[in-house]
C-alpha positions as CSV (number, residue, x, y, z in Angstrom):
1,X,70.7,49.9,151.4
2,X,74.0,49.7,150.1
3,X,76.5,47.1,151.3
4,X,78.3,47.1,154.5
5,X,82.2,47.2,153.5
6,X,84.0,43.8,154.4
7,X,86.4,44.4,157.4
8,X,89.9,45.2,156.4
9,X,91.4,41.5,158.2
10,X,88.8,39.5,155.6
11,X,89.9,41.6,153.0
12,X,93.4,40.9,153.2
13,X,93.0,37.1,154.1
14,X,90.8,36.8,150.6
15,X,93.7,38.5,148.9
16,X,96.3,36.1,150.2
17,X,94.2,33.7,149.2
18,X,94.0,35.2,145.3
19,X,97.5,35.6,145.2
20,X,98.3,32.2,146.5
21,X,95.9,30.6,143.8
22,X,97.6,32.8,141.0
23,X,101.0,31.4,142.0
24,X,100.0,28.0,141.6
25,X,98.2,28.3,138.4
26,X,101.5,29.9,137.4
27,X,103.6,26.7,138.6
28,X,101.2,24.4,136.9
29,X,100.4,26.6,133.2
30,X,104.1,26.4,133.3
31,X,104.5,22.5,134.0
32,X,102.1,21.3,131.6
33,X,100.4,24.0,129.5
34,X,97.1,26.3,129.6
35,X,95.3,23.3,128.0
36,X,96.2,20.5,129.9
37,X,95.8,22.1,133.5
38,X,92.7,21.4,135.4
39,X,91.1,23.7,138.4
40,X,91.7,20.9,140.8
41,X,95.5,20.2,139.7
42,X,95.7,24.1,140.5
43,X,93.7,23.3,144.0
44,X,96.1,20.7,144.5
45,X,99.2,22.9,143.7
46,X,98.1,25.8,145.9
47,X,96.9,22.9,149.2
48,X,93.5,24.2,148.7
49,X,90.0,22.0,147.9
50,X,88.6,22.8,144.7
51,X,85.5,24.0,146.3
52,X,87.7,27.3,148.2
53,X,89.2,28.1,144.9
54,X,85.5,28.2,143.1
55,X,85.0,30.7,146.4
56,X,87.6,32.9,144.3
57,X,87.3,31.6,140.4
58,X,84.6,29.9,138.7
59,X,86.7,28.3,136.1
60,X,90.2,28.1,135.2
61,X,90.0,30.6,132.2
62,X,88.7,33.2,135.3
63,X,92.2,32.7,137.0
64,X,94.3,33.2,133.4
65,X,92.6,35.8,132.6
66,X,93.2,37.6,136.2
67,X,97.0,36.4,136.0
68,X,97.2,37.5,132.8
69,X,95.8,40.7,133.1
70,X,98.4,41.3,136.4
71,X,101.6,40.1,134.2
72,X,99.9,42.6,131.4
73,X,99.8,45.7,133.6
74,X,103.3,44.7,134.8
75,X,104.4,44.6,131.4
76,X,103.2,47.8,130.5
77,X,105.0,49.3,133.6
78,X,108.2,48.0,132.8
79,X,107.9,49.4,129.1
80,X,107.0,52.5,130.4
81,X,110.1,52.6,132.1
82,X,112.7,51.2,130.0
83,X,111.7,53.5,126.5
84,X,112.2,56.7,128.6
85,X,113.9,59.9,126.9
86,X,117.3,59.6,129.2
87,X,117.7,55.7,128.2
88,X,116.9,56.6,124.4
89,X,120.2,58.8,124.4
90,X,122.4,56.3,125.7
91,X,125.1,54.2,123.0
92,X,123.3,51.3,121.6
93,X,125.2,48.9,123.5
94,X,124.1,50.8,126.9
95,X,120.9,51.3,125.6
96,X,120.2,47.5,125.2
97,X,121.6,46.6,128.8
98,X,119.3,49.2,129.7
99,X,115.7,48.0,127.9
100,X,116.4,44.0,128.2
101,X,117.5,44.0,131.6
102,X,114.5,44.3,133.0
103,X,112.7,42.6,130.6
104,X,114.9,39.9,131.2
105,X,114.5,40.2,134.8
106,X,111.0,39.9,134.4
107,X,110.4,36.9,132.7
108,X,112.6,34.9,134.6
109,X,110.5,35.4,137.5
110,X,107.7,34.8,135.9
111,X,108.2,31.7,133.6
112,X,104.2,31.8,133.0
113,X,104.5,35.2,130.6
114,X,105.7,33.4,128.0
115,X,104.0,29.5,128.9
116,X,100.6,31.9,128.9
117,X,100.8,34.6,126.5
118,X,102.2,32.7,123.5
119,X,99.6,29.5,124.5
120,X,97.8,28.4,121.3
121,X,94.6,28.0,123.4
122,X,94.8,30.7,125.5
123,X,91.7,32.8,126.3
124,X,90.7,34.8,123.9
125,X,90.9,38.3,125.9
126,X,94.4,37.5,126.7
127,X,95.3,37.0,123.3
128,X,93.7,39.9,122.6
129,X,95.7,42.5,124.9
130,X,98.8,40.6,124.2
131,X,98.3,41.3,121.1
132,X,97.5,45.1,121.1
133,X,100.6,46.0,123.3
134,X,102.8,43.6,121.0
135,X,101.6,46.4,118.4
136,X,101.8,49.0,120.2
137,X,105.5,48.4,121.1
138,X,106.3,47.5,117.6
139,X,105.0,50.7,116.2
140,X,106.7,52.8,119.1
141,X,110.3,51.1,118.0
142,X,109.1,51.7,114.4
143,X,108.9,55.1,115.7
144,X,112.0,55.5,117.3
145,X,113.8,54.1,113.7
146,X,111.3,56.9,111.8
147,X,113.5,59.2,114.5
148,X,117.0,57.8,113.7
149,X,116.1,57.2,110.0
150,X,114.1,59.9,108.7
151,X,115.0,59.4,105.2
152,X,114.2,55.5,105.6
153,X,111.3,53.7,104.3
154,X,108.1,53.0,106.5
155,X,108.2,49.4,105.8
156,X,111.5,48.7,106.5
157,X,111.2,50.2,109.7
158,X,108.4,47.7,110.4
159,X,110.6,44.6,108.9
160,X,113.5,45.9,111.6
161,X,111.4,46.0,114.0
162,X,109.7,42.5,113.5
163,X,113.1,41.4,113.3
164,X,114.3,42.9,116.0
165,X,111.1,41.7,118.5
166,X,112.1,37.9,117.0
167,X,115.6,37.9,118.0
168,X,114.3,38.8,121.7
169,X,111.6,36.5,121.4
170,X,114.2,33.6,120.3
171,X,116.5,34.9,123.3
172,X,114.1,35.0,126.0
173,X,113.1,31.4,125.2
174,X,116.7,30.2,125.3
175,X,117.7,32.3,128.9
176,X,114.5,30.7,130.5
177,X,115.8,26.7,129.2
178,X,119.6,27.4,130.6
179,X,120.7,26.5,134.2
180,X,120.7,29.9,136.1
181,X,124.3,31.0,136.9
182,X,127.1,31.1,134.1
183,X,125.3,29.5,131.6
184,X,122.0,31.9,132.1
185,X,124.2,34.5,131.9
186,X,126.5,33.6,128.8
187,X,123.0,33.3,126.6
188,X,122.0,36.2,128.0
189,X,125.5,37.4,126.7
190,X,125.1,36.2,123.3
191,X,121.3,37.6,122.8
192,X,122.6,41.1,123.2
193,X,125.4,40.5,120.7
194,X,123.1,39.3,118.3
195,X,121.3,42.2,118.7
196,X,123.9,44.8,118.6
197,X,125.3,42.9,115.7
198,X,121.6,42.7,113.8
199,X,121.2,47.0,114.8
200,X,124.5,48.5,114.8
201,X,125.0,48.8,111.2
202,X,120.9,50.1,111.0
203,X,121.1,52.8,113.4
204,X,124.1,52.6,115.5
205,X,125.7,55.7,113.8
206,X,122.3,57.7,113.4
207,X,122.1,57.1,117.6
208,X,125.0,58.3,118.4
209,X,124.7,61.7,116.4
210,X,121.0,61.7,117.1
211,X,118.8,64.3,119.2
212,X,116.9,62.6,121.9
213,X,113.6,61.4,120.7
């Protein structure tokens, strides 16, 4: 016979209960690494026994790869709306407000992206996805240059767009160490400058006469 459903109030309460656990294995991968956390340092965090998280996880690779997997899909939402057709038509400087904003929103409120996803002993199926939409996103912007530079060279497209993915990478980590407030804001200042000051003479004419892609 096929099992009963669990009533809706347990189902809710054992999702509380995930989401609770997540959160502090967030907390502590962010204090002190993927390699040096413990299941019971995350039981302690989230005021739990080790025994009701194993009710949940059997290890602590179980909970990365589910928190992980979340801060994946939410990643691939966010893409999916920043590179849309209206914001590709926009003047580069508008155009970047409009694709780091939110990434930059992101990843301040959730620290753990970039203390899990750029781990050195992270599990391997995280690593894995990471990886894949890292590529994917690096051959959609090599894309996007094909678009603005149609007489350009393949490869070059590829170096500007490793480039370009760096100087982002090398932001985000500096926004994340400042104080929020002024200081936050004034790196987040000067990562868009270096940007705009790395693209504008690569494609900053060719996207202002350009069709939309």
């Amino acid at each position: 016979m096929p099992e009963e459903p669990k009533p809706r109030r347990r189902q809710a309460r054992g999702e509380r209960r995930i989401a609770q656990l997540l959160q502090a294995a967030a907390n502590v991968f962010c204090a002190n690494g993927y390699t040096a956390t413990s299941t019971n340092a995350i039981a302690r965090e989230a005021s739990v026994s080790p025994g009701t998280l194993y009710q949940y996880f059997p290890n602590k690779e179980a909970i990365a790869i589910e928190l992980g997997d979340r801060l994946l899909a939410q990643m691939r939402e966010y893409h999916g709306q920043a590179f849309t057709p209206e914001n590709l038509a926009l003047p580069l400087p508008r155009l970047l407000d409009a694709v780091l904003d939110p990434l930059i929103a992101f990843n301040v409120e959730n620290p753990v992206f970039l203390a899990l996803m750029h781990g050195s002993e992270i599990p391997g199926r995280i690593a894995e996805e990471h990886d894949a939409l890292h590529a994917s996103l690096l051959a959609r912007v090599g894309d996007l240059l094909g678009h603005y530079l149609p007489d350009g060279d393949p490869s070059q497209h590829a170096r500007i767009a490793d480039m370009t993915f760096a100087i982002v990478k090398a932001g985000l980590a500096l926004i994340l160490a400042a104080p929020e407030g002024a200081e936050r804001d004034a790196v987040i200042t000067e990562t868009k400058t270096a940007l705009l000051r790395y693209l504008d003479p690569v494609i900053g004419e060719a996207l202002a006469t350009a069709p939309t892609p």
